[in-house]
N, CA, C and O of each residue as an XYZ file, in Angstrom:
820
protein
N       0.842     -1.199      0.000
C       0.000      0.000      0.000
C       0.875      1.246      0.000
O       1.975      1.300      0.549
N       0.434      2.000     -0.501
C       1.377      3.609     -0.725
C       1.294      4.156      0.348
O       0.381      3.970      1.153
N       2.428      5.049      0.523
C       2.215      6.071      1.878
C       1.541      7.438      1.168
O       2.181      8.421      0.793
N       0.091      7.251      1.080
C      -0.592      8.627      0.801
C      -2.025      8.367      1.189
O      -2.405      7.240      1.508
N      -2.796      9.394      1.160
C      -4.122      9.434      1.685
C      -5.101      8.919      0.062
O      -5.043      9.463     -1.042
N      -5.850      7.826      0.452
C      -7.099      7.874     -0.970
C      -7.961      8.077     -0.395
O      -8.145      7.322      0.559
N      -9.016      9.241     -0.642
C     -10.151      9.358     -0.901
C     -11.503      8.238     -0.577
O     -12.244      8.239      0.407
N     -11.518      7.213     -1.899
C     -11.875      5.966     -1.406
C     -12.038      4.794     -1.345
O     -12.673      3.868     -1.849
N     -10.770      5.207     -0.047
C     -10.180      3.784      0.369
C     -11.354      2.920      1.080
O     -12.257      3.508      1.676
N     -11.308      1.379      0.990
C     -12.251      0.648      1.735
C     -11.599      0.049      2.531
O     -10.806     -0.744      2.023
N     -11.609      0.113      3.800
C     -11.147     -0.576      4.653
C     -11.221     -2.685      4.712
O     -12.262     -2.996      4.132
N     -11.037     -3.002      4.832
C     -10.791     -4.554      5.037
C     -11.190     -5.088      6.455
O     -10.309     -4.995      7.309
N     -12.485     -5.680      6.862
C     -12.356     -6.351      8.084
C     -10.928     -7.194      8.329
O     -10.353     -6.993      9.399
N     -10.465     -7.929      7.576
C      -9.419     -8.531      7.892
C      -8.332     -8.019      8.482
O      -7.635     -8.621      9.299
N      -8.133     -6.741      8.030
C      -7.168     -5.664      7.875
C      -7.359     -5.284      9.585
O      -6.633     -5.546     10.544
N      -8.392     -4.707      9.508
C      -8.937     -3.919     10.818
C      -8.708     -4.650     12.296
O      -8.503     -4.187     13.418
N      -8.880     -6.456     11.610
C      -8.946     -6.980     12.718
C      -7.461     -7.218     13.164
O      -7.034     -7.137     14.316
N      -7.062     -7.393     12.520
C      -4.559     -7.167     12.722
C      -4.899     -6.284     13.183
O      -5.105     -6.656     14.338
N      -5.195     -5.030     13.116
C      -4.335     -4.151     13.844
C      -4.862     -4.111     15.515
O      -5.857     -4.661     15.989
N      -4.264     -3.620     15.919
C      -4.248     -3.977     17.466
C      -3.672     -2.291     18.375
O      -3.601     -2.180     19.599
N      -3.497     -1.708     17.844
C      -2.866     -0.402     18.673
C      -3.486      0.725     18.008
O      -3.089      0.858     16.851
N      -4.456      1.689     18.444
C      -4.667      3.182     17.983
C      -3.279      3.952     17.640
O      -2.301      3.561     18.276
N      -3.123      4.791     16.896
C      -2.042      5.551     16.577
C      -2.343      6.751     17.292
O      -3.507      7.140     17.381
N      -1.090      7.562     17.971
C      -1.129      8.724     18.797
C      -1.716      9.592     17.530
O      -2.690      9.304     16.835
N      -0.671     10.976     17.403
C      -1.161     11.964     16.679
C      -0.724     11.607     14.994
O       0.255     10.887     14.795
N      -1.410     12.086     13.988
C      -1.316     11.928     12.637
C      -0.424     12.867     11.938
O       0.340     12.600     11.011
N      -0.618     13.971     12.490
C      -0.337     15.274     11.656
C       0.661     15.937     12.927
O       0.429     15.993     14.135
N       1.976     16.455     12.064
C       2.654     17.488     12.809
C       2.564     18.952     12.176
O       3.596     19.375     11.656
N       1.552     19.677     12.171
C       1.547     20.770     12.092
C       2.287     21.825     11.813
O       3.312     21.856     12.494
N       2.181     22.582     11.174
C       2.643     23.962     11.381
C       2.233     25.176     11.923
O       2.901     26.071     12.439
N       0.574     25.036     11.654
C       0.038     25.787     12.753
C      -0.321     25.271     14.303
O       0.026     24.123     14.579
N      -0.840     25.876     15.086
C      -2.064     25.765     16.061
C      -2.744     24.761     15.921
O      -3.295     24.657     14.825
N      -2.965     23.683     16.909
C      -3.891     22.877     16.490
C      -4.799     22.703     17.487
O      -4.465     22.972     18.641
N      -5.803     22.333     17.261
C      -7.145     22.039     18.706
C      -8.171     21.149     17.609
O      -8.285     21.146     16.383
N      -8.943     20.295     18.898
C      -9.543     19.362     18.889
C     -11.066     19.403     18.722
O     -11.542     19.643     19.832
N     -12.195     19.246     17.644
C     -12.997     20.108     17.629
C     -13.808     18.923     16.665
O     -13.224     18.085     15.979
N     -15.487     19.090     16.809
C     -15.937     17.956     16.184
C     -16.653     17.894     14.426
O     -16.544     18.885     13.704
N     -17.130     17.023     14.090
C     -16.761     17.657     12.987
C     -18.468     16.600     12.607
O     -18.860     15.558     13.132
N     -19.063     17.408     11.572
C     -20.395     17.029     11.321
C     -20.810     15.356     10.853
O     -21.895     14.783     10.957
N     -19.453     14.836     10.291
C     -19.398     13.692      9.417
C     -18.857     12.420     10.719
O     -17.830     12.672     11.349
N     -19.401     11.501     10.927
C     -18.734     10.794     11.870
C     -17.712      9.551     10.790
O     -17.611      9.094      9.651
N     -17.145      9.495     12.157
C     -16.091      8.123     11.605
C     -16.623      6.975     11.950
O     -17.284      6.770     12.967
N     -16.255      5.952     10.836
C     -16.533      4.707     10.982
C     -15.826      4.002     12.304
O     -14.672      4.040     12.732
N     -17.080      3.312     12.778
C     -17.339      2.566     13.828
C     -15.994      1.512     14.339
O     -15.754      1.056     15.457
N     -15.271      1.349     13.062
C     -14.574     -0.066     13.675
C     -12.830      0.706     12.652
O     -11.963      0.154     11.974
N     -13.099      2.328     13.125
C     -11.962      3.261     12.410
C     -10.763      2.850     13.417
O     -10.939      3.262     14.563
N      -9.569      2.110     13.198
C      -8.300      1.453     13.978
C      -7.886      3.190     14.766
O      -8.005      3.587     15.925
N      -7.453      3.774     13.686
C      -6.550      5.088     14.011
C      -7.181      6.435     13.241
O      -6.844      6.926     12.163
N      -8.253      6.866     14.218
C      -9.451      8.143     13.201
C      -7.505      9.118     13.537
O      -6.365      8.776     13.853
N      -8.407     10.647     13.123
C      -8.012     11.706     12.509
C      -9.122     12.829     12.636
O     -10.077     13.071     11.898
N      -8.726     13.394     13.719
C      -9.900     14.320     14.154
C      -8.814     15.627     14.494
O      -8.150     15.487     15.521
N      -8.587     16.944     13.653
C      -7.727     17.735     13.587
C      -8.615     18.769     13.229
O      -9.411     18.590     12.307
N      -8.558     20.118     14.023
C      -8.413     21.637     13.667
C      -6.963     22.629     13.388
O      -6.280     23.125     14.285
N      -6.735     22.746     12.013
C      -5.643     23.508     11.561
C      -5.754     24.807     11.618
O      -6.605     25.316     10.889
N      -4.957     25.657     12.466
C      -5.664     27.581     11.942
C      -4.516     27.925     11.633
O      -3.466     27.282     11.597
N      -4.807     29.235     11.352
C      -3.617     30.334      9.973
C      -3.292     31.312     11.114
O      -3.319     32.521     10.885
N      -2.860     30.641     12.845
C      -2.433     32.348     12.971
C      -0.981     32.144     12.826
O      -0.247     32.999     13.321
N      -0.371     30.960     12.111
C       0.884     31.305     11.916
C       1.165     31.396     10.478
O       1.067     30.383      9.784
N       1.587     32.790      9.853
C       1.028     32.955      8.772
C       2.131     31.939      7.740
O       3.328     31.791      7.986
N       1.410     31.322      6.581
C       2.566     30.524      5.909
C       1.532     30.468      4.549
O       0.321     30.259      4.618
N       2.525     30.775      2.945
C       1.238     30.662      1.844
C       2.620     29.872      0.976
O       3.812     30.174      0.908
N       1.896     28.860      0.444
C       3.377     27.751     -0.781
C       2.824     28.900     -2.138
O       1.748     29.424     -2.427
N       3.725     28.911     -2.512
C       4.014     29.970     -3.815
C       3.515     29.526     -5.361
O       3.345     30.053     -6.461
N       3.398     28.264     -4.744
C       3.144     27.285     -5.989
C       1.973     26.955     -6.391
O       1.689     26.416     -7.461
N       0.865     27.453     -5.051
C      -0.705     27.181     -5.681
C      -1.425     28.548     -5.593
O      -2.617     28.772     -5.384
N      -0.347     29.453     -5.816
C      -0.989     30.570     -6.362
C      -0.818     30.659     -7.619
O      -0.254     29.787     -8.281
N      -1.470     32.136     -8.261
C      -1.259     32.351     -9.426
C       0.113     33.679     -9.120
O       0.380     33.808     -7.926
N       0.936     34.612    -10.114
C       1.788     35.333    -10.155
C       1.003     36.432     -9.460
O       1.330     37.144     -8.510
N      -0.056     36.392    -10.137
C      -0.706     37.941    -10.155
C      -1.241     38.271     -8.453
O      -1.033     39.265     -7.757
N      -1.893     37.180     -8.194
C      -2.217     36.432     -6.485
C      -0.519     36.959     -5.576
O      -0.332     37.573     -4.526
N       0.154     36.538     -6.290
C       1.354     35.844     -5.239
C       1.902     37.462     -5.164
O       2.041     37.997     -4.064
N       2.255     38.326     -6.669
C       2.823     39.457     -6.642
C       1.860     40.802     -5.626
O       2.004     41.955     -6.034
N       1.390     40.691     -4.986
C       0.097     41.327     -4.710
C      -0.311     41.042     -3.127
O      -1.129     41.863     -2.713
N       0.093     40.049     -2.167
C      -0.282     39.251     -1.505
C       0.023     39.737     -0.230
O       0.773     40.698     -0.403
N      -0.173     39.566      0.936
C      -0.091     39.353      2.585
C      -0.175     37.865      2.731
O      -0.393     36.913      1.982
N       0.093     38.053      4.027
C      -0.164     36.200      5.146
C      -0.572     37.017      6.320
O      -1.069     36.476      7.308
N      -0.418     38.041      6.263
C      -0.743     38.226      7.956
C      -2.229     38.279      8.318
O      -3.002     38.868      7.561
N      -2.646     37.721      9.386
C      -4.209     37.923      9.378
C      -4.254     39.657     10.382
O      -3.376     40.135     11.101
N      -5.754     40.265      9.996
C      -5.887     41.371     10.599
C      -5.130     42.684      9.805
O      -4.785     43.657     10.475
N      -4.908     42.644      8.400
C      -4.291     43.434      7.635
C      -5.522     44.702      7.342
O      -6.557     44.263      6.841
N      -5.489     46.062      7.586
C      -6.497     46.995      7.480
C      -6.442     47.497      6.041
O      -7.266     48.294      5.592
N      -5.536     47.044      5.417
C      -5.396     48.293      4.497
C      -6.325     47.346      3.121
O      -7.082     46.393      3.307
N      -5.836     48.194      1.329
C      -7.313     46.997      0.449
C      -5.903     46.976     -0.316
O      -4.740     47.274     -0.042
N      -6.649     46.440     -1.483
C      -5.987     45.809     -2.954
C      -4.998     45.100     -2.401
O      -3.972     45.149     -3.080
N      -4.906     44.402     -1.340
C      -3.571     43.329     -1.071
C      -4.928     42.196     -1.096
O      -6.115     42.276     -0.783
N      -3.990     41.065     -1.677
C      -5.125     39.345     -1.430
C      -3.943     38.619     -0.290
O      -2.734     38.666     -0.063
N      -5.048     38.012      0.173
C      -4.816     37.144      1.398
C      -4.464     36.120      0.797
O      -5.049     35.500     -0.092
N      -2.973     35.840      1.550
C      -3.276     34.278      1.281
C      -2.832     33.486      2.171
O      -2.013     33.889      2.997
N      -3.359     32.017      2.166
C      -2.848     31.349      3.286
C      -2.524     29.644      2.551
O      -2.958     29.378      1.430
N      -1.962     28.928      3.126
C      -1.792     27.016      3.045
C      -1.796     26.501      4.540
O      -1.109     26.901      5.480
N      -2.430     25.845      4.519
C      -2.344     24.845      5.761
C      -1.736     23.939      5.296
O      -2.075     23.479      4.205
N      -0.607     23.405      6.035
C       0.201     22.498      5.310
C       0.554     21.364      6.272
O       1.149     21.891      7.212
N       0.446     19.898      6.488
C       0.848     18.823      7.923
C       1.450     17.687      6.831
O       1.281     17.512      5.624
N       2.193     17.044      7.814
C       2.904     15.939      7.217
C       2.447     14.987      8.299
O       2.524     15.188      9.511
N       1.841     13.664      7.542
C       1.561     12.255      7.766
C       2.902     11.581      8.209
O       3.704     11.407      7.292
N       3.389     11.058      9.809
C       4.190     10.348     10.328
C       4.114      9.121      9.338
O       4.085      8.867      8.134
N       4.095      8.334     10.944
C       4.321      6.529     10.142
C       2.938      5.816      9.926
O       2.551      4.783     10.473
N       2.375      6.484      9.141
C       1.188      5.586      8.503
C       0.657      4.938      7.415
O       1.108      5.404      6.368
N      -0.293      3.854      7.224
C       0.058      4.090      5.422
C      -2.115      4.018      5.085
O      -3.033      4.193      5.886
N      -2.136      3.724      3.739
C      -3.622      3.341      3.560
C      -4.759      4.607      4.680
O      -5.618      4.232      5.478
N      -4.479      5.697      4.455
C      -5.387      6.669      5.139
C      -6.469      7.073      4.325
O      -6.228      6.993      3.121
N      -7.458      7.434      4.598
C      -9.253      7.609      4.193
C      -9.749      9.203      4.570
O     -10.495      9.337      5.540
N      -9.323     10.422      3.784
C     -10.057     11.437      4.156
C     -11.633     11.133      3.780
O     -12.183     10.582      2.826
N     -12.293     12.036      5.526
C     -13.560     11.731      4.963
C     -14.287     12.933      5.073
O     -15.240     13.059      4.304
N     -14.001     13.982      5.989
C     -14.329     15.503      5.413
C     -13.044     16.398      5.860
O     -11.943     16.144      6.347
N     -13.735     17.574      5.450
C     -12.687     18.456      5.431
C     -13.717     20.143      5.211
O     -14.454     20.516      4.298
N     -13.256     20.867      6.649
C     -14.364     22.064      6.461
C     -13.506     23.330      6.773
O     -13.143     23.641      7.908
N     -13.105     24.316      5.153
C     -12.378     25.216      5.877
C     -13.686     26.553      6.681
O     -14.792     26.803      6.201
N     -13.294     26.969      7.515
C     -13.705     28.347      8.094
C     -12.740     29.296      7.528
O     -11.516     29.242      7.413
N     -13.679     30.247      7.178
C     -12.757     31.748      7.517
C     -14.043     32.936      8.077
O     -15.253     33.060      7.884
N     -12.881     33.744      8.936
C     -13.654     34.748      9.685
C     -13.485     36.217      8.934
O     -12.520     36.669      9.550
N     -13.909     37.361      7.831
C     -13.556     37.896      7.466
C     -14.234     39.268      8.270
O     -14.888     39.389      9.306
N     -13.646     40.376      7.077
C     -14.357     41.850      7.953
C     -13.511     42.680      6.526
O     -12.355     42.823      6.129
N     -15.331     43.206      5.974
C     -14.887     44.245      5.119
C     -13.489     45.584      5.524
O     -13.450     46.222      6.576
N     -12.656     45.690      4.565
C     -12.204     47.317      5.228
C     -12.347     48.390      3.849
O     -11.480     49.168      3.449
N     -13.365     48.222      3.423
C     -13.716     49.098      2.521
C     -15.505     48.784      2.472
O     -16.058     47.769      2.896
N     -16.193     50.033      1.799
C     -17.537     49.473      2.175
C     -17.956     48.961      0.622
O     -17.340     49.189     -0.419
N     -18.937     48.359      0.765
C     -19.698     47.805     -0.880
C     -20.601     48.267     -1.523
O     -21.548     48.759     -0.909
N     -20.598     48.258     -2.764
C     -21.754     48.835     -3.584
C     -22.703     47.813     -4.362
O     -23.896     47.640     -4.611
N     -21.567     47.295     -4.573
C     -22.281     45.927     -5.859
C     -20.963     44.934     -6.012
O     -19.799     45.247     -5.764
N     -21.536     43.430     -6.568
C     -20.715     42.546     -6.629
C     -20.192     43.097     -8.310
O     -19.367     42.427     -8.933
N     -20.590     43.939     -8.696
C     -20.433     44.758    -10.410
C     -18.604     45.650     -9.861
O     -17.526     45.819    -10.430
N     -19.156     45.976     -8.546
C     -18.235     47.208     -8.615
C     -16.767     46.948     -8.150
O     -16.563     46.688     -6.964
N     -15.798     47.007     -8.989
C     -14.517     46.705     -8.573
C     -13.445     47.753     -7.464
O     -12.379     47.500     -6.904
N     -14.149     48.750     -7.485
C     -13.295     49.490     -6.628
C     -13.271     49.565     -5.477
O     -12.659     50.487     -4.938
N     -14.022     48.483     -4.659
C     -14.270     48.533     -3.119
C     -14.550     46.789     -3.049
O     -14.358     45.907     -3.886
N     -14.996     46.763     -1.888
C     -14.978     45.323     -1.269
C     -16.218     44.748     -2.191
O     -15.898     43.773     -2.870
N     -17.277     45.095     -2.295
C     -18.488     44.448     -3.037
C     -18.123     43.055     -4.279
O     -18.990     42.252     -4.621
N     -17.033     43.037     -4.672
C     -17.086     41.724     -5.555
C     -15.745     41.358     -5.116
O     -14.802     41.321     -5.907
N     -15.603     41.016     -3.557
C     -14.472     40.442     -3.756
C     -14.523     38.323     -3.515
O     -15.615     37.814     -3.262
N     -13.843     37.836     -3.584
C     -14.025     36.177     -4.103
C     -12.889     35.657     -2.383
O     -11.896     36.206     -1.905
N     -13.624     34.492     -1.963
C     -12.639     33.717     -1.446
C     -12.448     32.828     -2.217
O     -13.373     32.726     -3.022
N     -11.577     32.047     -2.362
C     -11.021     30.834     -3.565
C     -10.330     29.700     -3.011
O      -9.764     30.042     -1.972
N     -10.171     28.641     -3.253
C      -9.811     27.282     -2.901
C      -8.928     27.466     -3.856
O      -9.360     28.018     -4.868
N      -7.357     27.043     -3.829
C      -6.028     27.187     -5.132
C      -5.052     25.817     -4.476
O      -4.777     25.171     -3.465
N      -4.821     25.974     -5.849
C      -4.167     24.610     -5.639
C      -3.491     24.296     -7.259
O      -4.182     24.174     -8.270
N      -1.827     24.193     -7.205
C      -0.967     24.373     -8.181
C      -1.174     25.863     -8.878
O      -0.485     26.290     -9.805
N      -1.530     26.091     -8.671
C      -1.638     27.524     -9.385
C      -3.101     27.795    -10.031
O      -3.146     28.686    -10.879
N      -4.139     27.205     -9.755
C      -5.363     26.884    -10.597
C      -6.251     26.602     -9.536
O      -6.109     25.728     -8.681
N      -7.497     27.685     -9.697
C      -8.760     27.413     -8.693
C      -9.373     26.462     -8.897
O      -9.871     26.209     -9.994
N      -9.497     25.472     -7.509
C     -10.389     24.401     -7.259
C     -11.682     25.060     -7.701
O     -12.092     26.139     -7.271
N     -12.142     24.474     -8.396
C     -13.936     24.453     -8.874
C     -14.611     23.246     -7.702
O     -13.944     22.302     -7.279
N     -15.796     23.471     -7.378
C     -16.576     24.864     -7.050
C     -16.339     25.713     -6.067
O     -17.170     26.466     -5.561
N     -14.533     25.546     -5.605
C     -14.788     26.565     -3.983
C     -14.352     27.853     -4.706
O     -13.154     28.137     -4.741
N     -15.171     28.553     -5.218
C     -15.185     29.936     -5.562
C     -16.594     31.089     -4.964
O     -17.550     31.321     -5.705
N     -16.509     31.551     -3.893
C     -17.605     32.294     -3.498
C     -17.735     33.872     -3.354
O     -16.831     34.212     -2.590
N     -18.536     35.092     -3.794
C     -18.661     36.209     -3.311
C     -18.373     36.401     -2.066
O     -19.070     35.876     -1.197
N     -17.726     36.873     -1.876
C     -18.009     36.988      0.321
C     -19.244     37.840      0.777
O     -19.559     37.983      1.958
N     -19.669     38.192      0.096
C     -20.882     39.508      0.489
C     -21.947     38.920     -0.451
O     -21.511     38.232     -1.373
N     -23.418     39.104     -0.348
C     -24.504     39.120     -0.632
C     -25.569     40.090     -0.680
O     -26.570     40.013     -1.393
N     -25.228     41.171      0.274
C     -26.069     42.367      0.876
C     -25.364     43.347      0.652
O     -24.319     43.718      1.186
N     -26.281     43.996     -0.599
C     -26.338     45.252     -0.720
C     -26.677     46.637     -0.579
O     -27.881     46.693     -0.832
N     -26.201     47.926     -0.275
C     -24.620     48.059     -0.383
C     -24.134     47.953      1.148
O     -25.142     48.021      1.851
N     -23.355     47.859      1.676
C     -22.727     47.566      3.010
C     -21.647     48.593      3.346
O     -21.088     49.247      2.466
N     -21.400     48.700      4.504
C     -20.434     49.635      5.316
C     -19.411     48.529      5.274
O     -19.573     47.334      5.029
N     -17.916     49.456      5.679
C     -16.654     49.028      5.754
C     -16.924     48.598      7.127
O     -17.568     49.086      8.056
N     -16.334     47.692      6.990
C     -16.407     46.825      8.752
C     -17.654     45.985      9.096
O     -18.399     45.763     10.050
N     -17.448     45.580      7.585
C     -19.332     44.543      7.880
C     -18.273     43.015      7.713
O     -17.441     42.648      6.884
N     -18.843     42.433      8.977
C     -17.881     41.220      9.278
C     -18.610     39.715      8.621
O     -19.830     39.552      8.664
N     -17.721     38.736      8.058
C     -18.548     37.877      7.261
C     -17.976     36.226      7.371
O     -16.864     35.931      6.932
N     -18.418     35.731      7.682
C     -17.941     34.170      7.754
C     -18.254     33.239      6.808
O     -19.457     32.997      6.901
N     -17.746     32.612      5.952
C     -17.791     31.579      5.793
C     -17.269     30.497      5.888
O     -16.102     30.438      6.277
N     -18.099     29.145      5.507
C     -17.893     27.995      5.423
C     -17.356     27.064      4.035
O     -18.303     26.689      3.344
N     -16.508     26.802      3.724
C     -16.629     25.442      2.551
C     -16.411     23.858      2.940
O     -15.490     23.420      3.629
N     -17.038     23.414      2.582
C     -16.909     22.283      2.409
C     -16.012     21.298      1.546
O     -16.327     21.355      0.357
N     -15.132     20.539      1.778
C     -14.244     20.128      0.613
C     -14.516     18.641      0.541
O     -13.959     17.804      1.251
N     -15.349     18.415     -0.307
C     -15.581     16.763     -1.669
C     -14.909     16.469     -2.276
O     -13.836     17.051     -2.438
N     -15.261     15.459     -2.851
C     -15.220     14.442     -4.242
C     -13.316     14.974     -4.040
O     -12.589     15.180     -3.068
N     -13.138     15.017     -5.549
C     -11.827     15.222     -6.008
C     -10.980     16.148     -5.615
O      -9.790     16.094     -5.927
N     -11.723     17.546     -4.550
C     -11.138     18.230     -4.372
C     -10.592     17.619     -2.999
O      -9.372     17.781     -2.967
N     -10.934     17.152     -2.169
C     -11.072     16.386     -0.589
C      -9.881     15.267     -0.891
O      -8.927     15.050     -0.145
N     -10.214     14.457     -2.437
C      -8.844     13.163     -2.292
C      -7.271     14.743     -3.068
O      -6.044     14.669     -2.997
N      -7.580     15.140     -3.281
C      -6.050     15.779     -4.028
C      -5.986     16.636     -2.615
O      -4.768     16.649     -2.437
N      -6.462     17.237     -1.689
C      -5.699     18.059     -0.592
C      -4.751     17.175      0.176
O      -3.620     17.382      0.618
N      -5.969     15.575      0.219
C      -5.228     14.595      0.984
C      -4.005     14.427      0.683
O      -3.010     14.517      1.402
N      -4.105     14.170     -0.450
C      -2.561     13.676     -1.248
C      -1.412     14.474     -1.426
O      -0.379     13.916     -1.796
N      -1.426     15.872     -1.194
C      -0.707     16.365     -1.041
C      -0.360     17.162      0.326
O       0.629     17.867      0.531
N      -1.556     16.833      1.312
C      -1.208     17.103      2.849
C      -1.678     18.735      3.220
O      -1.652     19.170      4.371
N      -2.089     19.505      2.080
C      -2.227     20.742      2.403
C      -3.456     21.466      1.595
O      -4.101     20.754      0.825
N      -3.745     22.588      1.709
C      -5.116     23.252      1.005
C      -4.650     24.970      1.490
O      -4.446     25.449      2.606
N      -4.606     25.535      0.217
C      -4.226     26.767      0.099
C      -5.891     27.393     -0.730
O      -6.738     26.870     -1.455
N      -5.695     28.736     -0.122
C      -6.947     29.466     -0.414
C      -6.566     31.404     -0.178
O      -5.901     32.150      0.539
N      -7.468     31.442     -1.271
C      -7.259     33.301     -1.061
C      -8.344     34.278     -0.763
O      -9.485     33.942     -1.079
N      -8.182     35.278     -0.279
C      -9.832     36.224     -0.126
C      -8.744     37.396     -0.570
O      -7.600     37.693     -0.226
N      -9.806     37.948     -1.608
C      -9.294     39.237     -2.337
C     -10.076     40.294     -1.284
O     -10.634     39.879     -0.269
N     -10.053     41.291     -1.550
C      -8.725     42.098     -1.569
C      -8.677     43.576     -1.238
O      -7.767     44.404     -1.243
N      -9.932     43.621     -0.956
C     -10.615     44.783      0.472
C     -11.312     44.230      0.878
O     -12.537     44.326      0.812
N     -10.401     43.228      1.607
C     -11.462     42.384      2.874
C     -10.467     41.721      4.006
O     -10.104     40.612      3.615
N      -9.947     42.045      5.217
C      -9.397     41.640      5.938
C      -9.505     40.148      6.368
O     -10.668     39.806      6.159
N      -8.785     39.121      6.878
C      -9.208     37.686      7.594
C      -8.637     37.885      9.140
O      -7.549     38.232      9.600
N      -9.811     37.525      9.667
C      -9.359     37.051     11.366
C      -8.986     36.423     11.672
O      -8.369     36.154     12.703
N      -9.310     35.889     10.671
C      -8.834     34.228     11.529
C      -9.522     32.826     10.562
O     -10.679     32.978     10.169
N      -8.899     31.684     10.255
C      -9.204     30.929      9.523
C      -8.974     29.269     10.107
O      -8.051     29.111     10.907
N      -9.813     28.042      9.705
C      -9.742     27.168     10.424
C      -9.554     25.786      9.347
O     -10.428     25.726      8.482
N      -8.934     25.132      9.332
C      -9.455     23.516      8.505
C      -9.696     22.828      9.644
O      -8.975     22.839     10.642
N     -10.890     22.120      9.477
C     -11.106     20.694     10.249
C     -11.190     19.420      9.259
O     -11.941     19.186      8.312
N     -10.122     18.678      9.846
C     -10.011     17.400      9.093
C     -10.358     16.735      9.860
O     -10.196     16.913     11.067
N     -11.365     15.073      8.926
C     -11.455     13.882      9.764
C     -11.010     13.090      8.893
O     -10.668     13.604      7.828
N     -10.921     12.143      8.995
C     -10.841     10.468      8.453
C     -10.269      9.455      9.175
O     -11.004      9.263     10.144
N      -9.232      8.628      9.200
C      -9.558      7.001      9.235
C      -8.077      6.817      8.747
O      -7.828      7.576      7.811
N      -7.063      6.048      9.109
C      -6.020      5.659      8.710
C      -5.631      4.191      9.372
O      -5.880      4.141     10.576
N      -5.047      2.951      8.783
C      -4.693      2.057      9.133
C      -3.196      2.019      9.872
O      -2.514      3.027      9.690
N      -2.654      1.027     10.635
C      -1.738      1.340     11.286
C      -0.092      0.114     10.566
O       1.082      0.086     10.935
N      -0.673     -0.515      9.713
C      -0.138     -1.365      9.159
C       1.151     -1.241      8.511
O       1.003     -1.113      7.296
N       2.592     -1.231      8.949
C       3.437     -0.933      8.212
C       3.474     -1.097      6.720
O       4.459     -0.723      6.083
């Protein structure tokens, strides 16, 4: 079996029943980590789950799943007041000694806050059409592309949260490469941002 995460993997009663020891922690971090639950449960007879909250207050963005224009243009720091800079961030962990692992969700948060006010998702010169984005190699994950605003027109300092959800193909390629990079343009500050990962990993050399 490969040392990488599939998507979907099927576990093996046979398999399940060898193993004999839970595995401590999965992921060594680069950020902050805390323990936090997550909507999707794990399977019942899971040897070694994977129950992880990743946050961005240590700022870090890979260069490589941006675009130039993203990257030339950019911050990491969260709580930035000023506009026309894009945010960016990667959560990035490396898988110890495991092999045959099963992502089974994956939910980023971000906490934002206009610093310019809005007119229209039409209007480019203020916060009103700005995008958070899911990136990855240099090329936006489809469908995590969202407006951050909905309500029109809005004051500077109108604070906004969202949620994505990460599936199908986008959920097995973060696995596989251990990380998930994302941007919020660009008169719009971030507070603070979260991944929660779950899944399922075997302990089987």
């Amino acid at each position: 079996m490969k040392t990488k995460i599939h998507a979907q993997f099927v576990f093996s009663p046979l398999i399940v029943v060898a193993l004999l020891l839970n595995a401590n922690s999965l992921f060594a971090a680069e950020a902050e980590k805390t323990i936090a639950p997550l909507p999707v449960p794990l399977p019942s007879n899971c040897p070694s789950p994977i129950n992880q909250t990743f946050d961005a207050n240590m700022p870090y963005a890979l260069q490589s799943d941006f675009t130039s224009v993203q990257w030339n243009n950019h911050i990491e720091a969260l709580n930035y007041t000023g506009t026309n800079k894009q945010y960016l961030h990667t959560f990035r962990w490396k898988p110890q000694s495991y092999r045959c692992c099963q992502c089974i969700s994956a939910v980023l948060t971000v906490k934002m806050e206009s610093n310019s006010a809005g007119l229209s998702k039409d209007d480019d010169s203020d916060a009103g059409n700005d995008h958070i984005n899911v990136m990855r190699n240099g090329v936006l994950v489809t469908p995590y592309s969202e407006y951050i605003y909905s309500n029109f027109p809005f004051p500077a300092h109108t604070p906004v949260t969202k949620q994505l959800h990460i599936t199908g193909d986008a959920l097995n390629n973060m696995c596989n490469d251990n990380r998930l990079s994302f941007v919020v343009q660009d008169d719009t500050k971030v507070l603070g941002a979260t991944l929660q990962l779950k899944g399922c990993c075997l302990t089987i050399k």
